[in-house]
Structures are given as structure tokens and as C-alpha cells.
KEVOGU-507711 format. One record per residue (C-alpha): x, y, z. Coordinates in steps of 0.25 Angstrom, whole numbers, plus 5000, padded with zeros to 4 digits. Layout:
BEGIN
+------+------+------+
:   px :   py :   pz :
+------+------+------+
:    X :    Y :    Z :
...
+------+------+------+
// end
This chain:
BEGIN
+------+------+------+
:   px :   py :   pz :
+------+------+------+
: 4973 : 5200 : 4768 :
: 4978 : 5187 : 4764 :
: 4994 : 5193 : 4771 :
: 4984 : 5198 : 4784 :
: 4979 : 5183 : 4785 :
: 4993 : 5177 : 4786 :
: 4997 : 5185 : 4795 :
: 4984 : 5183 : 4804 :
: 4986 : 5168 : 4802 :
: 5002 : 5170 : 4806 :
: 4997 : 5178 : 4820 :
: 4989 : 5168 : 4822 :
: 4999 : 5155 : 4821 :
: 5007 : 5164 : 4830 :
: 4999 : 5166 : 4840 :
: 4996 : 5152 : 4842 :
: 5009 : 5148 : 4842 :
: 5011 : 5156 : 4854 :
: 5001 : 5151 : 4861 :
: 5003 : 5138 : 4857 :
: 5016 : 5141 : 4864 :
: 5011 : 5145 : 4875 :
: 5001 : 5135 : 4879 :
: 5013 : 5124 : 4877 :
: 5022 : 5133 : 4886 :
: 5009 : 5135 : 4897 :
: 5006 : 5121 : 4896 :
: 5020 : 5118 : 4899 :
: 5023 : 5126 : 4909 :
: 5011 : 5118 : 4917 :
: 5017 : 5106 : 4916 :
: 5029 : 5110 : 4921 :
: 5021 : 5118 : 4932 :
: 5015 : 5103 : 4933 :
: 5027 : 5094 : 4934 :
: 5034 : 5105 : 4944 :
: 5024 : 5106 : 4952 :
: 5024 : 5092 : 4954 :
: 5038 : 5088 : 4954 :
: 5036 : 5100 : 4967 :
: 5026 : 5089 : 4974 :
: 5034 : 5078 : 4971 :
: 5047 : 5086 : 4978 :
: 5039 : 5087 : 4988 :
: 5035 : 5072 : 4991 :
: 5049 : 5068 : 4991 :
: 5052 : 5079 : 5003 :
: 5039 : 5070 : 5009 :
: 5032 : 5085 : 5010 :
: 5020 : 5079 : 5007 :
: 5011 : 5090 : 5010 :
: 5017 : 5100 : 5001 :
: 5017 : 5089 : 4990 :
: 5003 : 5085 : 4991 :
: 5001 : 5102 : 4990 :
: 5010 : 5102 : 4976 :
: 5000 : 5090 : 4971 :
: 4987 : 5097 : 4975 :
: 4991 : 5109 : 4967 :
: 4995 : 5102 : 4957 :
: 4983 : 5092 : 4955 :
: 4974 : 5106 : 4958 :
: 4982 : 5113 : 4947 :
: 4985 : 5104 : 4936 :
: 4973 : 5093 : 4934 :
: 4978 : 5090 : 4920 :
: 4991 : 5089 : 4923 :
: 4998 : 5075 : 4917 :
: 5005 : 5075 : 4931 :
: 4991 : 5076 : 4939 :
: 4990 : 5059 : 4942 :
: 5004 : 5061 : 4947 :
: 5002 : 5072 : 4956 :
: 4989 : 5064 : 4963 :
: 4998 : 5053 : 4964 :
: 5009 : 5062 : 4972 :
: 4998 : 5067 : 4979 :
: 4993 : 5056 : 4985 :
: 5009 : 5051 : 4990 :
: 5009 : 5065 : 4996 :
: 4994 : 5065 : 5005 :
: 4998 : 5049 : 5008 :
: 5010 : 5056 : 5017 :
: 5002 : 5064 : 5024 :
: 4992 : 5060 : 5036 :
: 4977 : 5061 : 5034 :
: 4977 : 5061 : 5020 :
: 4978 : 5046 : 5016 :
: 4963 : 5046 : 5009 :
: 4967 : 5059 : 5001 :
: 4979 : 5050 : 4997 :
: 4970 : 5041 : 4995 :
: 4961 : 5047 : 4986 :
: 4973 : 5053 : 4978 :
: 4978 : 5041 : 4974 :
: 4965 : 5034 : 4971 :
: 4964 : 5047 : 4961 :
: 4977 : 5045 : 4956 :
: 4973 : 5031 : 4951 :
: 4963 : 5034 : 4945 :
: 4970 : 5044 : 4937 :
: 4971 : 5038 : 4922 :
: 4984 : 5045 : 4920 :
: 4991 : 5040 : 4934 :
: 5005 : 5038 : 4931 :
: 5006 : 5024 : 4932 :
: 5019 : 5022 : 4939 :
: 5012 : 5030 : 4950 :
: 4999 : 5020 : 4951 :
: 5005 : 5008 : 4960 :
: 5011 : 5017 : 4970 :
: 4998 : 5026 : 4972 :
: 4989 : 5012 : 4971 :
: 4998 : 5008 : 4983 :
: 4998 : 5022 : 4990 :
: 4982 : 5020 : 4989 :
: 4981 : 5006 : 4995 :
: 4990 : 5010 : 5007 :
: 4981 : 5021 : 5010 :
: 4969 : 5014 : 5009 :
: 4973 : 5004 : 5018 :
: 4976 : 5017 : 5028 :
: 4965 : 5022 : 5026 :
: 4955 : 5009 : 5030 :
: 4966 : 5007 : 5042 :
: 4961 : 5021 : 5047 :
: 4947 : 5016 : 5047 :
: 4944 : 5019 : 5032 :
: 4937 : 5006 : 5027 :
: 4932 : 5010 : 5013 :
: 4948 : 5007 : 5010 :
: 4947 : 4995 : 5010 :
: 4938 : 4993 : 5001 :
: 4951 : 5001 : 4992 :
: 4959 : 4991 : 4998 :
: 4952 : 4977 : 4994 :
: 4951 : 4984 : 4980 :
: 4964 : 4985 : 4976 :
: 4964 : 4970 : 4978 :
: 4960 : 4969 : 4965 :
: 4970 : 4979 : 4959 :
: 4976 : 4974 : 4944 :
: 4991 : 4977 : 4950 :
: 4996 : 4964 : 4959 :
: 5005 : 4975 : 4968 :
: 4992 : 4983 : 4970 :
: 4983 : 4970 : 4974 :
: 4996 : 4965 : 4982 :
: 4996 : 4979 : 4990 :
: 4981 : 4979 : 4993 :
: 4982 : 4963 : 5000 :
: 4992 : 4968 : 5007 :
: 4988 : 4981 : 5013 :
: 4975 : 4973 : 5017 :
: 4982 : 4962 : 5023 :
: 4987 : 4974 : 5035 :
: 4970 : 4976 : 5036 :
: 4965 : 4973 : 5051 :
: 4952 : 4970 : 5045 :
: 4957 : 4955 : 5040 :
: 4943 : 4953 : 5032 :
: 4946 : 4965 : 5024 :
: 4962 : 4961 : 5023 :
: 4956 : 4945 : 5018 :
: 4954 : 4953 : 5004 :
: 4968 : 4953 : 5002 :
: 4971 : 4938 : 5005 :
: 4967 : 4933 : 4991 :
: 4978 : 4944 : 4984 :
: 4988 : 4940 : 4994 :
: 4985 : 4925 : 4992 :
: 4986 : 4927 : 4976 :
: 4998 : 4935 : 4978 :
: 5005 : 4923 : 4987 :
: 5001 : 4914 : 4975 :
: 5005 : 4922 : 4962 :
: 5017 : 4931 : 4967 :
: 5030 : 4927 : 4966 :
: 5037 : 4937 : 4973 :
: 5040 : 4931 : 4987 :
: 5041 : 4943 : 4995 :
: 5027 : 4947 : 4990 :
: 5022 : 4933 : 4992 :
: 5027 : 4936 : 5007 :
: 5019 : 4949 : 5008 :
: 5006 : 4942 : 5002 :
: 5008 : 4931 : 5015 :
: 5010 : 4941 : 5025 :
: 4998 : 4949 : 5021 :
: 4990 : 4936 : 5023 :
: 4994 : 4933 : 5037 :
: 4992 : 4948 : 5040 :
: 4977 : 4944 : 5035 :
: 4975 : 4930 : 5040 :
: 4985 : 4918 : 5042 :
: 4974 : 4909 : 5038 :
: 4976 : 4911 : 5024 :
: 4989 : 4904 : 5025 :
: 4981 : 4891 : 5026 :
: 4981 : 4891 : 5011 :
: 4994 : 4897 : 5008 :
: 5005 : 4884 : 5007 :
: 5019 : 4889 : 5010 :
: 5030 : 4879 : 5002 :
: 5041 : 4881 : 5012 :
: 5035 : 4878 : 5022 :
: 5042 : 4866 : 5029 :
: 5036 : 4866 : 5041 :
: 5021 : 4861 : 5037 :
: 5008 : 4870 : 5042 :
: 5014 : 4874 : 5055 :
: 5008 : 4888 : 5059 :
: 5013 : 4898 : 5068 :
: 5003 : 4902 : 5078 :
: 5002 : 4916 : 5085 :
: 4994 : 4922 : 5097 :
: 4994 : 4933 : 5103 :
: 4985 : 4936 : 5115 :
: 4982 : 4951 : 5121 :
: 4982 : 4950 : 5136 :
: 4969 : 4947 : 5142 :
: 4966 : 4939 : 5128 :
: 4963 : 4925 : 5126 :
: 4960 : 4925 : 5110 :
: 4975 : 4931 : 5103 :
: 4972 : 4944 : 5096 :
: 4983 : 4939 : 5087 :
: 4982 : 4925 : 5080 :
: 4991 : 4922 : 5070 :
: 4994 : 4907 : 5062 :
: 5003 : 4903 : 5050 :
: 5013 : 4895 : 5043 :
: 5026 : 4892 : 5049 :
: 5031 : 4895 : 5036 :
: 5028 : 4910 : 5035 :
: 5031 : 4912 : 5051 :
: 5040 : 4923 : 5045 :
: 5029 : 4931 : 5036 :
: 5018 : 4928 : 5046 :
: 5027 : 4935 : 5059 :
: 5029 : 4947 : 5047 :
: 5013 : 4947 : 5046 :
: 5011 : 4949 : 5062 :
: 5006 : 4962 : 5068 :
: 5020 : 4970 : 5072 :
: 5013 : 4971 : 5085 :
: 5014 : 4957 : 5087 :
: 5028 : 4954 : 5083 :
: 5033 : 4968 : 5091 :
: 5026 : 4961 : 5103 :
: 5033 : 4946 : 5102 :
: 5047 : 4954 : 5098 :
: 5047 : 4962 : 5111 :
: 5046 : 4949 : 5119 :
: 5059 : 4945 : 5114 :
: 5053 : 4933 : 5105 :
: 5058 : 4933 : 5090 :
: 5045 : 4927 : 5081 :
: 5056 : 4922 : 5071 :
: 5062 : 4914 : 5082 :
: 5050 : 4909 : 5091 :
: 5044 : 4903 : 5077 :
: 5056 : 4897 : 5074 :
: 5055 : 4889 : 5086 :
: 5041 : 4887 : 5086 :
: 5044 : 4880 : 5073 :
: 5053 : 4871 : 5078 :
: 5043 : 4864 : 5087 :
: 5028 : 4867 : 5085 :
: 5022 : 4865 : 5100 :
: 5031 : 4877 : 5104 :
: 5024 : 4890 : 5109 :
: 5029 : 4904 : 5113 :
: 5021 : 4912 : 5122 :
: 5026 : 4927 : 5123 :
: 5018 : 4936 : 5134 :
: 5018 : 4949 : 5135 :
: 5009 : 4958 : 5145 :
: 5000 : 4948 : 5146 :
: 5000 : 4947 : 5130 :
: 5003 : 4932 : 5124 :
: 5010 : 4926 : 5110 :
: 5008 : 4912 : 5108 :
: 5016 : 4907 : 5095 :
: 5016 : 4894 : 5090 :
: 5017 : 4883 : 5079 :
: 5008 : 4870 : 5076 :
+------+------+------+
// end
């Protein structure tokens, strides 16, 4: 009896042994059906087939819910429907999912934080205008290059009273930055919003006292400009980078060079240039 029990209890370990075994080898062979069918996908984005990609993730999201690889595979997901027109609010949502995720892979979460904001700035330009609500938010984002990225996107916004949410991130970024580049991009973004807020901005090397740059630009048939723009003589430069393309491409194709008219103009402030064009004027001018 006792000889019968042994051999019971030695079946038995046998047994689970095996299946032990073959649970490991199961579970095994699904992550590696995971990690292949995602490395698939990610072969895909790089030939910039982003249909066929966002396919491969879909499956995989739909197949694998547990997987440690899921977070990942939104993230890609959402690259793949931002390349493709008409999806940008399913982007969108798949992004914002992805950062909610607790287990987001970290050195994903800027990139797809910045992929969001760029898509909802798209999305209130296309008439959208719950985003920007999504837009002012991120103001108050922890991460600096997040806030930073938020005031600058609003800054492009044609609706200025919305845009003014970014003027106290830009003007905090001007005073606590040290990087002069990023300095530069926070002064353009304020012209783009309103030169008024220069008023309070003192610019140490400026040796040409408060001199402004004046700029009008009337429609034909117009007697109020539908382009007004003052600042300091010392930021000529960033200001002509903070005009509307259109403007500048209409000045360069009358011949005049802007970095040469204000060089002039500074030379003796009771000097104007008047450029016509079909019945269209640009008056430009220092005092």
C-alpha cells in the first residue's frame, strides 16, 4: 500500500512538472508572439506605412490587453493615426490614454505629451474649441519643456484673448531661463501675441534708447491698417522673425530688403518708406 502511495505521489510530481513546463513554454511563446508582433509594426513605421502599422497595434492592443508591451504599442499607435488625415482626435485620444497608463514607459512620455499639444492646437484651429481649454491646461504642467511648448503653441492662436494665457509663462521664461536661444523664442512668441507687452521688458543692449519700429500696412480701399505692429529698435531682428510670412513675402517682392530699410531708418528717425503695391500701402518708420 504504502509502495502504491509513493508511486501515486511520484506521478503526480510528474505530472506537474510537465505542466509546469508547459505553461512556462506557453507563456513564452506569447511574449515572443508579443515583442514580434510589435517589432512588425515598428518595421512598419519606419517604411512610413502608417496604415498597415496602426493595423499591427490594433491587433495587438485587441489581442494582448495584459501584455507589459500594451503602453508601448498605444504610444506607436498614436504616431501612426497622427500621419494620417482625418484621424487627429483618435490620435488624440490615444495619446491622452497612453498618459494616463501607470506603466507608460517613461522615455516615451514628453515626446507623446508634445504629440498631444500639437494636435490639439490642430484641432481648436479646425474649429474645435473645447482644445483650448486642453491648451491653457498644460500651462500648468510640472515639466518647464511641457509649460514652455503650451505658450508657445498659443502664442500662433488668432484668438490673442486666448493666446494672453501664455504671456505670463513666456514672461517668467524670459526672466528665469538662461538659455538665450530659448529666451529668443519666448520674445518672439510675445510679439506674435501683442508688442505691448514689451513695454515692460528692458533690453540691456540697447544703445539706441526707446526708439520703436513702426509698421502699417493698409488693404486697398482701407483707411484703418489691418496690420499694426510697434517695437523696440533693439529687437528689429526678432520682431521681422514674429511678422506674418505674408507680410514679409509681399515687402520682398517689391524689391525692399527689411534688414536694410531699418538700418536706415535708424540712422535718422524722421525717415519713412512708403512701398505700394495694387493699390495696397506699407508705411515703416522710427520715432
Amino acid at each position: 500500500m504504502k509502495n502504491r502511495t509513493k508511486i501515486l505521489v511520484f506521478l503526480a510530481g510528474i505530472l506537474l512538472l510537465l505542466y509546469s513546463g508547459l505553461a512556462a513554454q506557453t507563456a513564452g511563446e506569447k511574449i515572443k508572439h508579443d515583442e514580434q508582433l510589435l517589432q512588425e509594426a515598428k518595421l512598419l513605421i519606419f517604411d512610413k506605412k502608417w496604415s498597415q502599422a496602426e493595423q499591427k497595434l490594433s491587433e495587438f492592443l485587441s489581442r494582448y490587453p495584459k501584455s507589459a508591451l500594451y503602453s508601448q504599442a498605444l504610444f506607436y499607435k498614436g504616431k501612426c493615426l497622427t500621419e494620417q488625415r482625418g484621424k487627429e482626435l483618435t490620435a488624440w485620444q490615444t495619446f491622452e490614454e497612453f498618459l494616463k497608463r501607470p506603466d507608460k514607459p517613461e522615455g516615451l512620455v514628453e515626446e507623446a505629451q508634445i504629440a498631444s499639444l500639437d494636435l490639439a492646437f490642430n484641432l481648436y484651429q479646425s474649429g474645435q474649441t473645447s482644445f483650448g481649454q486642453i491648451l491653457t491646461g498644460r500651462l500648468n504642467d510640472p515639466n518647464p519643456v511641457i509649460r514652455y511648448y503650451a505658450a508657445f503653441k498659443l502664442s500662433y492662436l488668432q484668438d490673442k484673448k486666448l493666446a494672453r494665457e501664455a504671456v505670463p509663462v513666456l514672461k517668467k521664461l524670459m526672466e528665469e531661463e538662461k538659455d538665450p536661444e530659448l529666451v529668443d523664442r519666448a520674445k518672439i512668441a510675445l510679439l506674435r501675441i501683442s508688442p505691448e507687452f514689451f513695454k515692460e521688458i528692458k533690453d540691456r543692449s540697447d544703445s539706441g534708447g526707446h526708439r520703436l519700429v513702426k509698421i502699417r500696412i493698409f488693404e486697398k480701399g482701407k483707411k484703418t491698417p489691418n496690420v499694426s505692429v510697434n517695437f523696440p529698435l533693439a529687437l528689429a531682428d526678432l520682431a521681422l522673425q514674429a511678422m506674418p510670412e505674408r507680410d514679409k513675402n509681399r515687402i520682398k517682392q517689391q524689391g525692399y530688403d527689411l534688414d536694410r530699410i531699418l538700418e536706415d531708418l535708424a540712422k535718422s528717425h524722421e525717415k519713412l518708406i512708403r512701398i505700394e503695391e495694387d493699390g495696397n500701402l506699407i508705411e515703416i518708420w522710427i520715432e
